[in-house]
C-alpha positions in Angstrom: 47.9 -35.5 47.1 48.1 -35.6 50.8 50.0 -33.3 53.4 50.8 -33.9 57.0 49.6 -31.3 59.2 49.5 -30.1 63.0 46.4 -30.6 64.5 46.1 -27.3 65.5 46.8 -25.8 61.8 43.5 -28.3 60.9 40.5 -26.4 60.0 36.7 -27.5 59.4 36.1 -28.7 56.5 39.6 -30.6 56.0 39.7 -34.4 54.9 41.8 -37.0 56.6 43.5 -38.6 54.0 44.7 -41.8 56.0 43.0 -43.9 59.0 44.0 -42.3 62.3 45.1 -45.0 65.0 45.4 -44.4 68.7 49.1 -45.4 70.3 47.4 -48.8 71.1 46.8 -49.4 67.3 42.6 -48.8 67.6 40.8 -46.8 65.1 40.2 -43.6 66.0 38.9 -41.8 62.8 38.4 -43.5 59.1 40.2 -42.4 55.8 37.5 -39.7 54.4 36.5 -38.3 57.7 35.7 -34.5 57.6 37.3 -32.3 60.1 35.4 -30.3 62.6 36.2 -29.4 65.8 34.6 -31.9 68.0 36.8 -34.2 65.8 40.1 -32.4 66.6 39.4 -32.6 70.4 38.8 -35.8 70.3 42.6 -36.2 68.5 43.8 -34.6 71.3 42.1 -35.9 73.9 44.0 -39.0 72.2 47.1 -37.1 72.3 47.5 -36.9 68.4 49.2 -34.6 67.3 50.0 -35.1 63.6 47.6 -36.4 60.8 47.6 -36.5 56.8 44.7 -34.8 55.2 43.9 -34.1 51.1 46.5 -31.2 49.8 43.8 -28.5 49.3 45.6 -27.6 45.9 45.5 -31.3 44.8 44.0 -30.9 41.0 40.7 -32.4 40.7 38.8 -34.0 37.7 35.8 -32.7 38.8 36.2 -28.6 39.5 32.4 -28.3 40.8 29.7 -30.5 41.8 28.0 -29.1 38.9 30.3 -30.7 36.8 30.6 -33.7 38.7 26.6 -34.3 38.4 26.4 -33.2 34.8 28.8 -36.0 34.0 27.0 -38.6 36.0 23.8 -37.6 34.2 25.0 -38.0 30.9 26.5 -41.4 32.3 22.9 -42.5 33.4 21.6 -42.1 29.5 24.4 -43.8 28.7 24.1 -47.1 30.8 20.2 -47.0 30.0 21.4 -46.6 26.3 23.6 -49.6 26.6 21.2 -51.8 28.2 18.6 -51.4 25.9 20.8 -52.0 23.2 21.9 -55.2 24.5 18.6 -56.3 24.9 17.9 -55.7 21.4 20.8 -58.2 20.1 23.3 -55.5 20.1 26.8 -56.2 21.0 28.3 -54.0 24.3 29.6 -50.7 23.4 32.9 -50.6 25.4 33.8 -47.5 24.3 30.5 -46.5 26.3 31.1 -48.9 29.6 35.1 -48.6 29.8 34.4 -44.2 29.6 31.6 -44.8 32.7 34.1 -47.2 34.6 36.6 -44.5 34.1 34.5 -41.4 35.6 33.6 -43.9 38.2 36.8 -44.8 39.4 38.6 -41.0 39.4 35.1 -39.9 41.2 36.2 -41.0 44.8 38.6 -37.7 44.0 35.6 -36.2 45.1 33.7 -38.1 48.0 31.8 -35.2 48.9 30.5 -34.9 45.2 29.8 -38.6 45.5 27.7 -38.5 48.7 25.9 -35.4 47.7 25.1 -37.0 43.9 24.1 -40.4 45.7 22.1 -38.7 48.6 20.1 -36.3 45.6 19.2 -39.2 43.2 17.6 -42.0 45.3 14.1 -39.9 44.7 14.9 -40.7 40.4 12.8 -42.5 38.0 14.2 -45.4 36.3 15.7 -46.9 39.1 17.5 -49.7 37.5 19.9 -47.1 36.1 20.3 -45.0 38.8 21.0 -48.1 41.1 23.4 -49.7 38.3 25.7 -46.5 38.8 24.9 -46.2 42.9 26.1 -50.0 42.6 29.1 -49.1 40.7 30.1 -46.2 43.7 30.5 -48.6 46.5 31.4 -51.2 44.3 34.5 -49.1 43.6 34.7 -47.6 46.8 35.2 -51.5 48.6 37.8 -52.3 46.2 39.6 -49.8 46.2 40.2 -50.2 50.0 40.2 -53.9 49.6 43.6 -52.7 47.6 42.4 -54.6 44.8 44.5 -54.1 41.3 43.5 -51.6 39.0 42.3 -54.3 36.7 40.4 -55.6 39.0 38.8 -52.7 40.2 37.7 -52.4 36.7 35.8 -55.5 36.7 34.1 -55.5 40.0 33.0 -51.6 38.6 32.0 -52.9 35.2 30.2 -56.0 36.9 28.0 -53.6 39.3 26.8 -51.6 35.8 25.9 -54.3 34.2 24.5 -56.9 37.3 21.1 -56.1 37.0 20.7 -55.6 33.0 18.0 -58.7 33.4 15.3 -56.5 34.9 15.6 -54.2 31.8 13.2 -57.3 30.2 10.8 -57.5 33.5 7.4 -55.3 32.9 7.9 -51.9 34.8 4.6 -52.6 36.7 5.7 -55.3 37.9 9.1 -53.2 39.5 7.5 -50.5 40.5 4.5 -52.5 42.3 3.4 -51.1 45.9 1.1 -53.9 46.9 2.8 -57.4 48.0 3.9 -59.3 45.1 2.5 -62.7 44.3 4.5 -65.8 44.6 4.6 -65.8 40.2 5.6 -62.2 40.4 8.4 -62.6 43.0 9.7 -65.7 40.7 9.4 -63.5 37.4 11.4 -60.4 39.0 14.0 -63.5 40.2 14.7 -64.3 36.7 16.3 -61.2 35.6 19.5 -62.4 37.1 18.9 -65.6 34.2 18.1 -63.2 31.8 21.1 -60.9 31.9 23.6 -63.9 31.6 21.4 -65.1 28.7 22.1 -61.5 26.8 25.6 -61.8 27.6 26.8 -65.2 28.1 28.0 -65.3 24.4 29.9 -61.9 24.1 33.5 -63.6 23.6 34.7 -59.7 24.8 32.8 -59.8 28.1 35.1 -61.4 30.9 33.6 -64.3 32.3 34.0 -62.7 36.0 30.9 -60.1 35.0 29.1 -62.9 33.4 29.3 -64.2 36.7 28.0 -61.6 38.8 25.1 -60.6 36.2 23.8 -64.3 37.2 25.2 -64.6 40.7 24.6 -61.6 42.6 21.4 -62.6 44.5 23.3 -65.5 45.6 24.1 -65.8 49.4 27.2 -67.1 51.8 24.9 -69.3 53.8 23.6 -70.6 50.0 19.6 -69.0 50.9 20.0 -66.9 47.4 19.0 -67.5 44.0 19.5 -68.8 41.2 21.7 -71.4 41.8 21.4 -71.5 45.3 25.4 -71.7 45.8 27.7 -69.8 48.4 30.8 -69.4 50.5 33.9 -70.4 48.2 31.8 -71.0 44.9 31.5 -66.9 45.3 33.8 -65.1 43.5 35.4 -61.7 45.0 33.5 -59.7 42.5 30.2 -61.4 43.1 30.7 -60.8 47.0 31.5 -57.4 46.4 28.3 -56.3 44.4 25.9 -58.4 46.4 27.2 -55.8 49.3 26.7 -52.7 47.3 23.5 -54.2 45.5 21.8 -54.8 49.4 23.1 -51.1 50.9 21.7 -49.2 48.1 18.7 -51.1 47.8 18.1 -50.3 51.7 18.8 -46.6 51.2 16.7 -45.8 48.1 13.1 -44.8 48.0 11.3 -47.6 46.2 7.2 -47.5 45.4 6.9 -50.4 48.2 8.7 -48.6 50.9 10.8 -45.6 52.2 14.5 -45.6 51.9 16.8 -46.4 55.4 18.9 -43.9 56.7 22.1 -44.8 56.5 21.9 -45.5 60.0 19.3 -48.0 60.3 20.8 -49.2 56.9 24.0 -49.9 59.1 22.5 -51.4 61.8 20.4 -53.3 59.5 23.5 -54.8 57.7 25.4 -55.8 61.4 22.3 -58.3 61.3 22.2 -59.9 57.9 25.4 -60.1 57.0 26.3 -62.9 60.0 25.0 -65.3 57.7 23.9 -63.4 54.4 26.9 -61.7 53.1 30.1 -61.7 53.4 30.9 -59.8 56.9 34.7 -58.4 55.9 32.9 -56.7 52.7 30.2 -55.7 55.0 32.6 -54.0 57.4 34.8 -52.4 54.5 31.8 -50.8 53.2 30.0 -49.5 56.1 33.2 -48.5 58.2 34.4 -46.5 54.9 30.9 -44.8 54.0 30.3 -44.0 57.2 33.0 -41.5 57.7 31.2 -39.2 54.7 28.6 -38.9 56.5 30.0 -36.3 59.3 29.0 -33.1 58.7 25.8 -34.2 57.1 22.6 -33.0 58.8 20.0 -35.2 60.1 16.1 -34.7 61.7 15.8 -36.4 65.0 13.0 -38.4 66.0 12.4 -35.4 68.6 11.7 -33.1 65.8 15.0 -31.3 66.3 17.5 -30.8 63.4 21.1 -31.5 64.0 24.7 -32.0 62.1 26.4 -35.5 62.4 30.4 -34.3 63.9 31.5 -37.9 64.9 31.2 -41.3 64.1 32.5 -43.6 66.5 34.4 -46.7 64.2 33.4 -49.3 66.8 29.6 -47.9 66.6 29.4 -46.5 63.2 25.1 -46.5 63.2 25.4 -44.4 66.5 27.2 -40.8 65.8 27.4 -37.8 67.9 25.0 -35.5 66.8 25.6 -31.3 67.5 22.5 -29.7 68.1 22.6 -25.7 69.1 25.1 -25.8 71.9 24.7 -29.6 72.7 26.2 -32.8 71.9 23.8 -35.9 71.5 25.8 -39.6 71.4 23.6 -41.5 70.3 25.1 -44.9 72.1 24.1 -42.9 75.3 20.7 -41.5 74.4 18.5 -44.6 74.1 15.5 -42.9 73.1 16.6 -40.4 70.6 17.2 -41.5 66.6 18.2 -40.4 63.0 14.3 -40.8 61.2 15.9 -38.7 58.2 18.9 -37.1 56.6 17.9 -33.4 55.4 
């Protein structure tokens, strides 16, 4: 699964399998970072010489992205089938939700297939879906480094697919509306946390933590959410951990009302919320970890110039260094240069 390797045998391209530290115990480069070589002279400009990166010849569940997003679209009819079913009376198909928990949890195998599936699909129709299974990603991808059990990972994955099957019964005009809700329409969309744990809230095979977060997951720490208007300690670890994922792939999806973040502005958006909003340890797992899958990924400037993202400094994640031609733009440094897009 891993190897440890010389840093001058690394080659673009390669993953870091675990968190590089500097002598003094500071991060230096995140699990899941992508090699390059502004990255490895920045290790030795750190004096590492040794690092652990993904075993090449590991054997992979996925053996294309092709693959990897034919599954995931067969898993979007599925949730979509699921949820309509329950709405109709139906009881859960967990043959159905424990197969898409499955594929969700062995697809961080792949976190390039990931970030390229979740980058492609924010442009989809039927939005609920396609956010139930974005949800599900980070969902995973927090618990997983919160070092959560396996059961548990199952939950808080199973929780994020089913956390918003209460809009499935709010009018698609009202979803997709452009213009400024109305204080009735606002309330009506709030309800579809009510009206998930009302289709569910009986279903003696559904654990009462994803009952939980299908009601609770608009709740807030500082207690500002709804419906209950609860917080802090009355928040399970689930709950806390979907909010997160709900709120970052809300930002970063196109929606009729508005233009999807970057990831960047998503980031920086989060650093200001979550003081009070969410919880800030989740916050930080999430962002610190997804940030690293971005390097490598190219990005259009607010100059008009097109560049490829090499580093991403861990104590300024929504700042990378940016290579464009023969230069390289840090972005803490250049005050009045910015990310507008991710091509």
């Amino acid at each position: 699964m891993k190897r440890k390797i010389h840093i001058s045998k690394c080659v673009e391209l390669d993953i870091v399998f675990e968190d590089v530290v500097s002598p003094y115990g500071s991060l230096i480069l995140p699990r899941g970072s992508v090699v390059n070589d502004y990255i490895i002279q920045k290790l030795k400009e750190f004096g590492i010489e040794y690092i652990y990166i993904f075993d090449r010849n590991r054997e992979k569940t996925f053996l294309n992205y092709d693959s990897f997003e034919e599954r995931f679209e067969a898993n979007i009819d599925k949730i979509k089938h699921l949820m309509n079913e329950i709405i109709r009376g139906k009881k859960i198909d967990y043959n159905i939700l424990n197969k898409i928990t499955d594929d969700v949890i062995v697809s961080w195998e792949s976190p390039e297939y990931v970030m390229t599936y979740l980058k492609k699909i924010n442009d989809k129709d039927d939005y609920t879906y396609f956010h139930c299974i974005n949800v599900a990603f980070y969902s995973a991808l927090i618990a997983g480094y919160l070092k959560l059990p396996k059961d548990d990972i199952k939950i808080a994955i199973q929780a994020a697919l089913l956390h918003d099957l209460g809009k499935v019964k709010i009018p698609i005009e009202l979803l997709n509306k452009k213009e400024k809700l109305t204080n009735e329409e606002f309330d009506e969309i709030k309800r579809h946390a009510i009206y998930g744990y009302e289709m569910v809230k009986t279903d003696k095979h559904l654990g009462e933590e994803i009952k939980e977060v299908i009601l609770m997951h608009h709740e807030r720490e500082d207690k500002s959410g709804y419906p209950l208007g609860v917080g802090g300690q009355d928040l399970s670890i689930y709950s806390k951990i979907v909010s997160v994922a709900d709120v970052y792939d809300a930002m970063t999806s196109n929606r009729p009302y508005r233009k999807a973040l970057t990831p960047f502005d998503a980031f920086n958006e989060f650093i200001t919320i979550s003081k009070n909003n969410l919880d800030v340890s989740i916050v930080n797992i999430l962002t610190s970890r997804l940030s690293s899958y971005y390097t490598g990924s190219k990005v259009l400037l607010n100059n008009g110039e097109i560049g490829n993202i090499v580093y991403i400094p861990p104590h300024c994640i929504q700042k990378p260094v940016i290579n464009v031609g023969k230069d390289f733009l840090d972005l803490s440094k250049e005050e009045d240069i910015s990310i507008i897009k991710m091509v």
